[in-house]
PASEBA-1860 file (N, C-alpha, C; in nm, 3 decimals):
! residues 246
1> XXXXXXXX> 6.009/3.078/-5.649/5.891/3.003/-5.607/5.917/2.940/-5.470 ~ 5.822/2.977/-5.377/5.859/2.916/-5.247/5.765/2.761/-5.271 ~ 5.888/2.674/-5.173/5.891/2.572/-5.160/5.766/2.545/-5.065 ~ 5.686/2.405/-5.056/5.584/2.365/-4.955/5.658/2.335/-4.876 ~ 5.610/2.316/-4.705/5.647/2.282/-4.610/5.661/2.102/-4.636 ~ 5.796/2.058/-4.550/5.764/1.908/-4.585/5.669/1.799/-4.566 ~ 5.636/1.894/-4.418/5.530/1.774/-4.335/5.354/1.821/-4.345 ~ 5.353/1.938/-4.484/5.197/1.916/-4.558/5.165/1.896/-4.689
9> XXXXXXXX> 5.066/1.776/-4.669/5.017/1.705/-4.784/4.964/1.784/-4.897 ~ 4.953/1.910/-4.859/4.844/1.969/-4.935/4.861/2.136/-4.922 ~ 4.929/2.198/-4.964/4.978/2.315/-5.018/4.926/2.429/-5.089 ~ 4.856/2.573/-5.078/4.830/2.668/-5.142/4.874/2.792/-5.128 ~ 4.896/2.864/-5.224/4.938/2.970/-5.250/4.884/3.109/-5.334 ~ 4.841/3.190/-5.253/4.772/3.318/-5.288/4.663/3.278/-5.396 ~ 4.538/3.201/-5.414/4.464/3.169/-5.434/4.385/3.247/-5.546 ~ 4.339/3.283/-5.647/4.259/3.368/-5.712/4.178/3.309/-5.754
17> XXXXXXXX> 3.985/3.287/-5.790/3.929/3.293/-5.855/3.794/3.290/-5.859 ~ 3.755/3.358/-6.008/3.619/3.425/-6.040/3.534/3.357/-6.089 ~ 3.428/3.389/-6.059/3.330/3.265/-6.105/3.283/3.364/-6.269 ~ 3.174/3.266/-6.376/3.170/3.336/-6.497/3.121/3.415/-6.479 ~ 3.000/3.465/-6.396/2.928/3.570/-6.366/3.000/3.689/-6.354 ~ 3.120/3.709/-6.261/3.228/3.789/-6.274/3.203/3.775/-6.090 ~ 3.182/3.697/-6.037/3.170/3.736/-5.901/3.260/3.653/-5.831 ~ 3.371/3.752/-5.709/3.473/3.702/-5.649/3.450/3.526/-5.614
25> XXXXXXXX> 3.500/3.437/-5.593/3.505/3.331/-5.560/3.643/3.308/-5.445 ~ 3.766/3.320/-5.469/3.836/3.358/-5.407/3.916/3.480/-5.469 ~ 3.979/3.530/-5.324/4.107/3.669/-5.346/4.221/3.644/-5.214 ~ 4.302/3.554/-5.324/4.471/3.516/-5.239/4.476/3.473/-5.083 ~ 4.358/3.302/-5.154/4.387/3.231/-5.009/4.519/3.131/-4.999 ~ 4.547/3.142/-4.898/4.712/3.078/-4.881/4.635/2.964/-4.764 ~ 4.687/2.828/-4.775/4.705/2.772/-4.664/4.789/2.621/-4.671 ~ 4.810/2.568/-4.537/4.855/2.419/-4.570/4.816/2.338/-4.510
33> XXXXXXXX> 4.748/2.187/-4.523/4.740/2.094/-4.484/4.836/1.980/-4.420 ~ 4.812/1.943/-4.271/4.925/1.826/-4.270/4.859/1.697/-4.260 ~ 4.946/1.600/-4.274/4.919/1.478/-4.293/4.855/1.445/-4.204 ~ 4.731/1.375/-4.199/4.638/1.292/-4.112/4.571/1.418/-4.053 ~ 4.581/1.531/-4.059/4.459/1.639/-4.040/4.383/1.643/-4.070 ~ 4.232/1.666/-3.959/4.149/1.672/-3.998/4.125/1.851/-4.039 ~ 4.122/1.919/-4.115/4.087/2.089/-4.139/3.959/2.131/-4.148 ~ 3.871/2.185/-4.066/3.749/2.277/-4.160/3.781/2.402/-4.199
41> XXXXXXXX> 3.742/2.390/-4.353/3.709/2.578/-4.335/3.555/2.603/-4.359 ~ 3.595/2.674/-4.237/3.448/2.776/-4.204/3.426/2.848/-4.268 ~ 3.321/2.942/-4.224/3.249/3.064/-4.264/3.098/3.042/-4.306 ~ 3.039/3.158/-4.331/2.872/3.166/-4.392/2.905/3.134/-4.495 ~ 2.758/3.104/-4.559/2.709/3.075/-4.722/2.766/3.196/-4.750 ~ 2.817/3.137/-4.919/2.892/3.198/-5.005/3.025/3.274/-4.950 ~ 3.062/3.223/-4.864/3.226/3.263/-4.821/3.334/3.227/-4.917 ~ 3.302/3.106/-4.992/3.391/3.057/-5.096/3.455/2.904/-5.041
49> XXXXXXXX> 3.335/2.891/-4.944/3.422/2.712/-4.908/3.415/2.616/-5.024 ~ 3.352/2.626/-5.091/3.318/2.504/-5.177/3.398/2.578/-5.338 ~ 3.404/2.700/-5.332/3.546/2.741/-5.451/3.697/2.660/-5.395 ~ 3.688/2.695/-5.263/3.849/2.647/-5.220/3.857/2.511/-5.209 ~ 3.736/2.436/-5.221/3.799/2.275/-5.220/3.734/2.210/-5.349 ~ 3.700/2.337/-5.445/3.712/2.250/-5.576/3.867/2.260/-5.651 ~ 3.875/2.385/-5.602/4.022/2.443/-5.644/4.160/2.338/-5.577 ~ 4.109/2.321/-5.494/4.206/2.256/-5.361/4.207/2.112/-5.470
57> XXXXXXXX> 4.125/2.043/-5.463/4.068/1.903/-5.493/4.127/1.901/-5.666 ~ 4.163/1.985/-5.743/4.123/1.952/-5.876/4.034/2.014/-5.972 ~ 3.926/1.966/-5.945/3.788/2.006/-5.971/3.796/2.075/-6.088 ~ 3.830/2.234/-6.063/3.809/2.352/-6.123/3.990/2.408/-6.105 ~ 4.021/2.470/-6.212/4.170/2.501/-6.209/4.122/2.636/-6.128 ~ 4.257/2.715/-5.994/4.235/2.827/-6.011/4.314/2.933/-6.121 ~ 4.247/3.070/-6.130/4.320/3.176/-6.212/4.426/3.203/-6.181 ~ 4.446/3.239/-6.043/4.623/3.211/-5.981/4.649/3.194/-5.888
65> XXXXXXXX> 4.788/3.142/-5.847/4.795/3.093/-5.711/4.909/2.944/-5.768 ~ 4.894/2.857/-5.706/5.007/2.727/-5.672/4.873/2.640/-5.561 ~ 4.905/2.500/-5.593/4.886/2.388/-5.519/4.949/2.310/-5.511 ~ 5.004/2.236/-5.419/5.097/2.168/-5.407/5.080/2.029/-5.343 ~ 5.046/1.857/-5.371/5.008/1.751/-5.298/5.125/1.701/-5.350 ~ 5.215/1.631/-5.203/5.251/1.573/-5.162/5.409/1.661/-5.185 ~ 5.369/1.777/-5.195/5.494/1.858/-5.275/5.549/1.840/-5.458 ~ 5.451/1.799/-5.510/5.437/1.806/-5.639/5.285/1.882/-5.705
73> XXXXXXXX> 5.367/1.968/-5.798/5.273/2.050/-5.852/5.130/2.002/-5.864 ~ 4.963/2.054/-5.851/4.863/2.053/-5.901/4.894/2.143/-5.994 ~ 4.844/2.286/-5.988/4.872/2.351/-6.066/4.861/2.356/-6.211 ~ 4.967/2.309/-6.215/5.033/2.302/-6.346/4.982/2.185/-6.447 ~ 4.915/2.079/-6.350/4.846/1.922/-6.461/4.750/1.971/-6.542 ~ 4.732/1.929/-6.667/4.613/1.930/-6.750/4.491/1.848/-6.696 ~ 4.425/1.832/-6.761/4.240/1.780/-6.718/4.244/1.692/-6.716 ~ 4.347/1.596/-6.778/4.309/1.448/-6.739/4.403/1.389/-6.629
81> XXXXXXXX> 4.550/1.482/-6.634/4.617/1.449/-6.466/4.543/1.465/-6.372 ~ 4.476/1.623/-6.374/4.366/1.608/-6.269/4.287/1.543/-6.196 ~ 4.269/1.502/-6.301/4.123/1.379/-6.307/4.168/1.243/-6.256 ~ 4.305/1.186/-6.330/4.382/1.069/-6.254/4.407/1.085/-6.124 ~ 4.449/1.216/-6.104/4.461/1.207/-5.928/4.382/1.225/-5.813 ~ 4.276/1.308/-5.918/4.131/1.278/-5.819/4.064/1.169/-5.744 ~ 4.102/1.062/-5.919/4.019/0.936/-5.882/4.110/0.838/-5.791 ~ 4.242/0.804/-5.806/4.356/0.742/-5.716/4.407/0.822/-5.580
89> XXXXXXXX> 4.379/0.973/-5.565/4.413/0.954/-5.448/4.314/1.070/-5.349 ~ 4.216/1.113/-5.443/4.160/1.144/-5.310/4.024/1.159/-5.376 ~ 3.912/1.157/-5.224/3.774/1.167/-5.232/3.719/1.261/-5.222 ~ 3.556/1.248/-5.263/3.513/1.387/-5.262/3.327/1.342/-5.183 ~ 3.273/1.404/-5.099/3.160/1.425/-5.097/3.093/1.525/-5.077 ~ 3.011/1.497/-5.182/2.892/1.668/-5.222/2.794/1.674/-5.093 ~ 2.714/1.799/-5.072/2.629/1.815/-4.970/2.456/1.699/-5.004 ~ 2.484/1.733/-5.122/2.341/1.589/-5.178/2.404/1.484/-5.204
97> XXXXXXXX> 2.380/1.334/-5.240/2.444/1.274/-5.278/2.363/1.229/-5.408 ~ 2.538/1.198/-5.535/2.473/1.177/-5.617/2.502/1.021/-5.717 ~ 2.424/1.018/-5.631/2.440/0.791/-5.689/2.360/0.736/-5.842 ~ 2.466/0.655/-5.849/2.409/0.613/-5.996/2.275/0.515/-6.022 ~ 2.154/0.587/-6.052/2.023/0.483/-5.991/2.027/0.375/-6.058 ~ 2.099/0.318/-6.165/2.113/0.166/-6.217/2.222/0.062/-6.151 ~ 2.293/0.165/-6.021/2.367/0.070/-5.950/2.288/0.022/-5.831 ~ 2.308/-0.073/-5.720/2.282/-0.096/-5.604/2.352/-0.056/-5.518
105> XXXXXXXX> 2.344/-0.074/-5.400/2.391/0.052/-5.267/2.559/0.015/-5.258 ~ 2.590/-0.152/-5.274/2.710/-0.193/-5.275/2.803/-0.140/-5.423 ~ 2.726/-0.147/-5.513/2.781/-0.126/-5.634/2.825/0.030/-5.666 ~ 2.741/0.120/-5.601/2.802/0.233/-5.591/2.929/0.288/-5.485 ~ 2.879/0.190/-5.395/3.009/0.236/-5.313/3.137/0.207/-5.352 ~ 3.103/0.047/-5.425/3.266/0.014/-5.508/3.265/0.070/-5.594 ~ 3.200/0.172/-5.658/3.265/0.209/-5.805/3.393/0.298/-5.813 ~ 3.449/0.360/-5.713/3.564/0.382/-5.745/3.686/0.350/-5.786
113> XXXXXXXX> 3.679/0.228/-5.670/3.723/0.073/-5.674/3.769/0.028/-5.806 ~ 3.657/-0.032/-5.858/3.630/-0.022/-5.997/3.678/0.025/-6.101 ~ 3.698/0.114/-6.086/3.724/0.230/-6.171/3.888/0.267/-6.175 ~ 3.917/0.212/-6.055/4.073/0.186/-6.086/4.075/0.036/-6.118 ~ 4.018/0.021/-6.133/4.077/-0.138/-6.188/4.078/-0.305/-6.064 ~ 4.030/-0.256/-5.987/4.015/-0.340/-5.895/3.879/-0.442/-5.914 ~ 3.924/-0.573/-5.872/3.834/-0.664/-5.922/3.725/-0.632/-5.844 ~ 3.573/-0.689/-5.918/3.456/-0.682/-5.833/3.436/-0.782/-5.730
121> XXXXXXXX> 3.512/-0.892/-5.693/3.509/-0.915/-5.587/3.551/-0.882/-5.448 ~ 3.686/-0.794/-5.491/3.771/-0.715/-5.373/3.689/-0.597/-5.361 ~ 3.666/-0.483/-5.474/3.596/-0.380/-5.429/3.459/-0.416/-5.380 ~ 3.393/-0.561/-5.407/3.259/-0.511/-5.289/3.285/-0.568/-5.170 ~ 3.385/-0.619/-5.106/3.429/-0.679/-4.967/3.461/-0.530/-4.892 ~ 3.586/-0.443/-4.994/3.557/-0.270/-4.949/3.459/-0.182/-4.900 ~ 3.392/-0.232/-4.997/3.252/-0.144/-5.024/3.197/-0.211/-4.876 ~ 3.171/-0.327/-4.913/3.100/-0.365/-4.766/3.135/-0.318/-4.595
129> XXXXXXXX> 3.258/-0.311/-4.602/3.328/-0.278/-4.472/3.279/-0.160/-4.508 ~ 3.296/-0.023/-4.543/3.270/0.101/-4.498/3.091/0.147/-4.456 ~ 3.001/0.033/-4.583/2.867/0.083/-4.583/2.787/0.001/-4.413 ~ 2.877/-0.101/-4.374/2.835/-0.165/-4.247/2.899/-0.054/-4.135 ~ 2.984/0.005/-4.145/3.066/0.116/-4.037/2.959/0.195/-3.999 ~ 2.886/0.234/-4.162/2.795/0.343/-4.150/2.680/0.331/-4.152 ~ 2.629/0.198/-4.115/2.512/0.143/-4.072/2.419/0.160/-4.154 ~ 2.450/0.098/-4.329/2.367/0.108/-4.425/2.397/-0.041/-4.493
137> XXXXXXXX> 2.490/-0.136/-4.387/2.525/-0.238/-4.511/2.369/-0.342/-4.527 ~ 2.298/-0.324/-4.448/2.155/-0.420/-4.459/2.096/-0.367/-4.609 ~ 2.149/-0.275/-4.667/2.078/-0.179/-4.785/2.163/-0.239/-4.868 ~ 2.249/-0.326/-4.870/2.346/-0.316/-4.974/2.292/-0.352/-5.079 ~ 2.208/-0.427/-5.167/2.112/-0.489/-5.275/2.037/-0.416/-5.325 ~ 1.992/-0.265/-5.252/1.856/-0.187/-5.270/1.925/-0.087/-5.387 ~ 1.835/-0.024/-5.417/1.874/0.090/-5.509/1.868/0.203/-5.458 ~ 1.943/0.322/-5.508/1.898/0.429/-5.503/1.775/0.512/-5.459
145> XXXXXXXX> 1.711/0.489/-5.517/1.547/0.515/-5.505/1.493/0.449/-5.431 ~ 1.514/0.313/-5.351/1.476/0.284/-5.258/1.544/0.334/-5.116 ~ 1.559/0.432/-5.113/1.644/0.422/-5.003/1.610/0.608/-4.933 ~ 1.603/0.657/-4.823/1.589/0.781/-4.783/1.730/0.862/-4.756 ~ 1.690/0.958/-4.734/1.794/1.084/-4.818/1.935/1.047/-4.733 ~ 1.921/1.031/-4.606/1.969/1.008/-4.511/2.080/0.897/-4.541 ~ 2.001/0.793/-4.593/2.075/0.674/-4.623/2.125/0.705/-4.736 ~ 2.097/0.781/-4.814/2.178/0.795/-4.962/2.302/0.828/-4.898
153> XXXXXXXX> 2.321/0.968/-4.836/2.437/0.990/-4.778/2.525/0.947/-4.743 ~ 2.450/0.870/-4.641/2.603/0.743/-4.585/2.620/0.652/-4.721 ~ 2.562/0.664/-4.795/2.626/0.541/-4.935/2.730/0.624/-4.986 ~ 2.729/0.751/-5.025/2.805/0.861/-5.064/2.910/0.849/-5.001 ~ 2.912/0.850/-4.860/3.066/0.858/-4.778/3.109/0.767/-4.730 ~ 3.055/0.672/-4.785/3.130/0.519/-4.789/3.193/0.486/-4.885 ~ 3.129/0.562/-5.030/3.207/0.542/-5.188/3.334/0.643/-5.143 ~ 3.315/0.718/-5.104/3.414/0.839/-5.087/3.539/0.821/-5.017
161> XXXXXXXX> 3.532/0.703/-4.916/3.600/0.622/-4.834/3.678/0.483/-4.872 ~ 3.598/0.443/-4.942/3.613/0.259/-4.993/3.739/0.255/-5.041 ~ 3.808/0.333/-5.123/3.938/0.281/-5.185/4.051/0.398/-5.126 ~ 4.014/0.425/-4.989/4.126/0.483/-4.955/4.218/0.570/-4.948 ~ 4.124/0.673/-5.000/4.189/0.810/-5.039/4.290/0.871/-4.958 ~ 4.395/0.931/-5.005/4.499/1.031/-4.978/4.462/1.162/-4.843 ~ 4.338/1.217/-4.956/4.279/1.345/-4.872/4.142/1.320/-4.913 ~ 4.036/1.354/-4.789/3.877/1.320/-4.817/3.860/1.477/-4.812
169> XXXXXXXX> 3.801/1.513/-4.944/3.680/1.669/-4.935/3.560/1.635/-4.924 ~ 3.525/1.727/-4.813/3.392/1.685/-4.799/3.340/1.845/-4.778 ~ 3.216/1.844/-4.854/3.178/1.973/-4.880/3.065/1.960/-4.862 ~ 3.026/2.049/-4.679/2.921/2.038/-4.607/2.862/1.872/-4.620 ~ 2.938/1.804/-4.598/2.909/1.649/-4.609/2.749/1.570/-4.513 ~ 2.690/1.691/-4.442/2.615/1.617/-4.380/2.441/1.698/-4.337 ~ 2.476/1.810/-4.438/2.379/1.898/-4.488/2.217/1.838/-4.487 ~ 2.199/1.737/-4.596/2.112/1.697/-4.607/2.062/1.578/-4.440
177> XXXXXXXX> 2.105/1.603/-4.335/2.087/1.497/-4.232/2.037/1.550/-4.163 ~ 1.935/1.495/-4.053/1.884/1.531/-3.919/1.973/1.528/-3.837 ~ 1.986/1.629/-3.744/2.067/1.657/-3.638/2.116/1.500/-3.561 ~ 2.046/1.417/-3.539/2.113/1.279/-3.498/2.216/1.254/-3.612 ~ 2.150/1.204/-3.712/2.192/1.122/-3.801/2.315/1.186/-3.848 ~ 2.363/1.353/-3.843/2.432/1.427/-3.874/2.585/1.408/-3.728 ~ 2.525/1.397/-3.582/2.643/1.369/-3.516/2.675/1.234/-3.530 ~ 2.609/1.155/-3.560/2.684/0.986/-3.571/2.771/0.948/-3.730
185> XXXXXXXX> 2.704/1.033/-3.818/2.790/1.007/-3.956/2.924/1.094/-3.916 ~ 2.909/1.232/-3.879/3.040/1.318/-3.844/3.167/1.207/-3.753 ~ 3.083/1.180/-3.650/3.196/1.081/-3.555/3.188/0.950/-3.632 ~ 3.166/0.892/-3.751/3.178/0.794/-3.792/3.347/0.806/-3.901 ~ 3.273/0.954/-3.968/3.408/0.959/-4.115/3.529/1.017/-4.056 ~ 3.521/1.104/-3.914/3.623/1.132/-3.842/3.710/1.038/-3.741 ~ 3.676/0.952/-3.689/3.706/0.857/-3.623/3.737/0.756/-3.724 ~ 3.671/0.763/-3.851/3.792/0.600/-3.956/3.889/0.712/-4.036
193> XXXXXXXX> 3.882/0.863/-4.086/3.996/0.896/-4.075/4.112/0.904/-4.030 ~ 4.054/0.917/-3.887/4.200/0.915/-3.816/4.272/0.781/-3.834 ~ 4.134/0.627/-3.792/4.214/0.520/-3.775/4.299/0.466/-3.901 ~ 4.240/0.573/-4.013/4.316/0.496/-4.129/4.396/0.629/-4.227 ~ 4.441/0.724/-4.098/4.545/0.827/-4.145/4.523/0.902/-4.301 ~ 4.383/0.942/-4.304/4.352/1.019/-4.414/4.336/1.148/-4.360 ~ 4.369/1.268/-4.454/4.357/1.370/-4.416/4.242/1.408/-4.489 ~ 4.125/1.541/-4.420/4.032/1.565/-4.438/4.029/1.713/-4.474
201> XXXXXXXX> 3.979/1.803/-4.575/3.923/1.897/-4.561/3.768/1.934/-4.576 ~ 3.735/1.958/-4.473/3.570/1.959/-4.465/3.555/2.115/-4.454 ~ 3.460/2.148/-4.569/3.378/2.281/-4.547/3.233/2.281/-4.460 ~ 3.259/2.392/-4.372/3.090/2.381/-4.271/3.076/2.534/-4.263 ~ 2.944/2.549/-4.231/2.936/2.658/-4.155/2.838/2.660/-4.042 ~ 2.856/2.537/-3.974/2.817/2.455/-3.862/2.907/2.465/-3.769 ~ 2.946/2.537/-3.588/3.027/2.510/-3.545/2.985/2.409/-3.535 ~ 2.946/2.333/-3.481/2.938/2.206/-3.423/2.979/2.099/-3.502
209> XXXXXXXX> 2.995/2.098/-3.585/3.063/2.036/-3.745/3.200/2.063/-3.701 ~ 3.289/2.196/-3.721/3.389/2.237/-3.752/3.476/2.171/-3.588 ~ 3.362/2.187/-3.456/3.484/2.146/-3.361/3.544/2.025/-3.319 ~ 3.458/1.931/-3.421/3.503/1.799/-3.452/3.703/1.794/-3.529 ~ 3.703/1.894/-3.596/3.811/1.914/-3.667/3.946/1.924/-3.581 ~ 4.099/1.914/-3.591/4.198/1.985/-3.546/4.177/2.102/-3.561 ~ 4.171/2.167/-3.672/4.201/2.339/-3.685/4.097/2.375/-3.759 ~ 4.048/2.509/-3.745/3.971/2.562/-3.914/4.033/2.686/-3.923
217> XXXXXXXX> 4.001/2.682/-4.076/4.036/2.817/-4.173/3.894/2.840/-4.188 ~ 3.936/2.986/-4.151/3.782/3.071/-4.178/3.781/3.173/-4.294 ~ 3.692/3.149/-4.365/3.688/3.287/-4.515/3.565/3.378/-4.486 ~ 3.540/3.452/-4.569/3.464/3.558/-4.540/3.463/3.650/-4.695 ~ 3.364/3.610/-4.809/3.379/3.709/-4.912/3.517/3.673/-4.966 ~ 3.557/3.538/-4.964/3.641/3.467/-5.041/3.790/3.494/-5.007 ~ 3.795/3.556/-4.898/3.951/3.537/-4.818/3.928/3.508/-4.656 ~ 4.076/3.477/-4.624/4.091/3.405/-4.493/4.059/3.533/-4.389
225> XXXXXXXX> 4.004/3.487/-4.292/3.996/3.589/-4.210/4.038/3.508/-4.042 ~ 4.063/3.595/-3.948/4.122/3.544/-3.848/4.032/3.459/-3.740 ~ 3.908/3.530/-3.740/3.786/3.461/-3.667/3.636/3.469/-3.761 ~ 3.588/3.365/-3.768/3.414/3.382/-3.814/3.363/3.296/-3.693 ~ 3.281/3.377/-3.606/3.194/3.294/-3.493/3.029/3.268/-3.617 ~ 3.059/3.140/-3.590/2.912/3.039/-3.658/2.854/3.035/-3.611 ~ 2.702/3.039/-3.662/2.557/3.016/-3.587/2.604/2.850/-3.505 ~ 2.596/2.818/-3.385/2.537/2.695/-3.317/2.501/2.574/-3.394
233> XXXXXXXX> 2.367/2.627/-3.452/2.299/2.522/-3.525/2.227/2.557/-3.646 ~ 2.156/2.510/-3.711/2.142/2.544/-3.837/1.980/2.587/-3.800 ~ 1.921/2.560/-3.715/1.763/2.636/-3.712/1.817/2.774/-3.621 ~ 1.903/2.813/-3.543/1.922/2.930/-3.465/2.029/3.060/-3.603 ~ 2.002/3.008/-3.760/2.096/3.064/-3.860/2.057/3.190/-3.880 ~ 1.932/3.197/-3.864/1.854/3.327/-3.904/1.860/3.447/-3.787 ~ 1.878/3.408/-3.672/1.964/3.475/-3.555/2.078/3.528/-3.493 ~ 2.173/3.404/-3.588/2.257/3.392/-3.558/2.362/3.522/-3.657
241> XXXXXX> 2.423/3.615/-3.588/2.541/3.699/-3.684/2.697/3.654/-3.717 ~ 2.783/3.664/-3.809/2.863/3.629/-3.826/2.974/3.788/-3.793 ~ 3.072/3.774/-3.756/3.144/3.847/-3.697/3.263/3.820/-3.750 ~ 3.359/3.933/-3.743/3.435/3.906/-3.818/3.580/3.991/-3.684 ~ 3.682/3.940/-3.632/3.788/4.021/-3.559/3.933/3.983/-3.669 ~ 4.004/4.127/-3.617/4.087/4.111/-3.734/4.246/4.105/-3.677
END
């Protein structure tokens, strides 16, 4: 069994897996993460970004392959190690966000907080610092449902943020946003990553997303490939071809 490199957080090895339908998801992606990196992986819809960072993350076990955080096995944990290390050391945000409508904007952002055990007065002082970063803390009292799609989001990647995660997944994290609102949240979760040395794997198939990043891994039909040139922007998609050099 080869060993992970020392200086990455986050470790994979020949990757396999199928979704129930029977359709490829991944086929033997290898890669590594280093500490305080920001990573995208690229590619078009259905490339398998969002297989590789459920797989990556926990989430979903893969069929085969090795993961490796902090140089200790994923892999190998059952469903509720999983699940412990999901919630203590790293975050996750979906392309919708999905908030609990009987909480308020502060109360969701601390619930992770929470959820490890941290008092409700420390996790909403947390909560507060990230949802004011992201220029939603005037919302903090409102609910769910009061609030537009836009703003749900940044509540999402402020919960996702608040207690400090290890490694942030963010999967197409800014999908649901208008092109403004989409470059100021991007330079918001990238710029307090860095200042607070979290490493990121973000799936896009946005360059303009991805060149925010240090590096990307590009897939293609659920393996790595050496180049995928991305549509620009997301209204030029239907124009735009994906290419593949080998």
């Amino acid at each position: 069994m080869e060993a992970p490199p020392d200086n990455d957080v986050l470790w994979a090895r020949s990757l396999h897996f199928t979704h129930r339908d029977g359709s490829p998801g991944l086929a033997g992606v290898s890669l590594g993460v280093r500490v305080g990196e920001i990573l995208a992986v690229g590619g078009p819809r259905g490339s398998g970004k969002t297989t590789l960072l459920r797989c990556l993350s926990g989430l979903v076990r893969a069929q085969q392959g090795e993961i490796w955080f902090n140089s200790a096995p994923v892999h190998t944990l059952g469903p509720m190690a999983r699940e412990r290390l999901r919630r203590e050391r790293f975050g996750w945000i979906d392309p919708a966000p999905a908030l609990v409508p009987e909480l308020n904007v502060w109360e969701n952002a601390a619930l992770p907080l929470m959820l490890r055990g941290t008092g409700r007065r420390r996790a909403k002082v947390a909560a507060l610092e990230w949802l004011e970063r992201l220029d939603v803390g005037e919302l903090a009292r409102r609910r769910p449902h009061q609030l537009r799609q836009a703003e749900r989001q940044r509540v999402a990647i402020a919960r996702a943020l608040a207690h400090g995660p290890t490694i942030l997944f963010a999967d197409e994290p800014t999908a649901p946003l208008h092109r403004a609102d989409r470059a100021h949240v991007l330079r918001t979760l990238t710029t307090a990553a860095r200042s607070h040395g979290i490493t990121v794997v973000l799936a896009t198939h946005d360059a303009e997303t991805a060149a925010l990043a240090d590096r990307t891994v590009s897939l293609l039909d659920g393996r790595r490939v050496r180049t995928v040139h991305l549509p620009e922007a997301p209204e030029t998609e239907g124009r735009a071809a994906c290419s593949l050099s080998a």
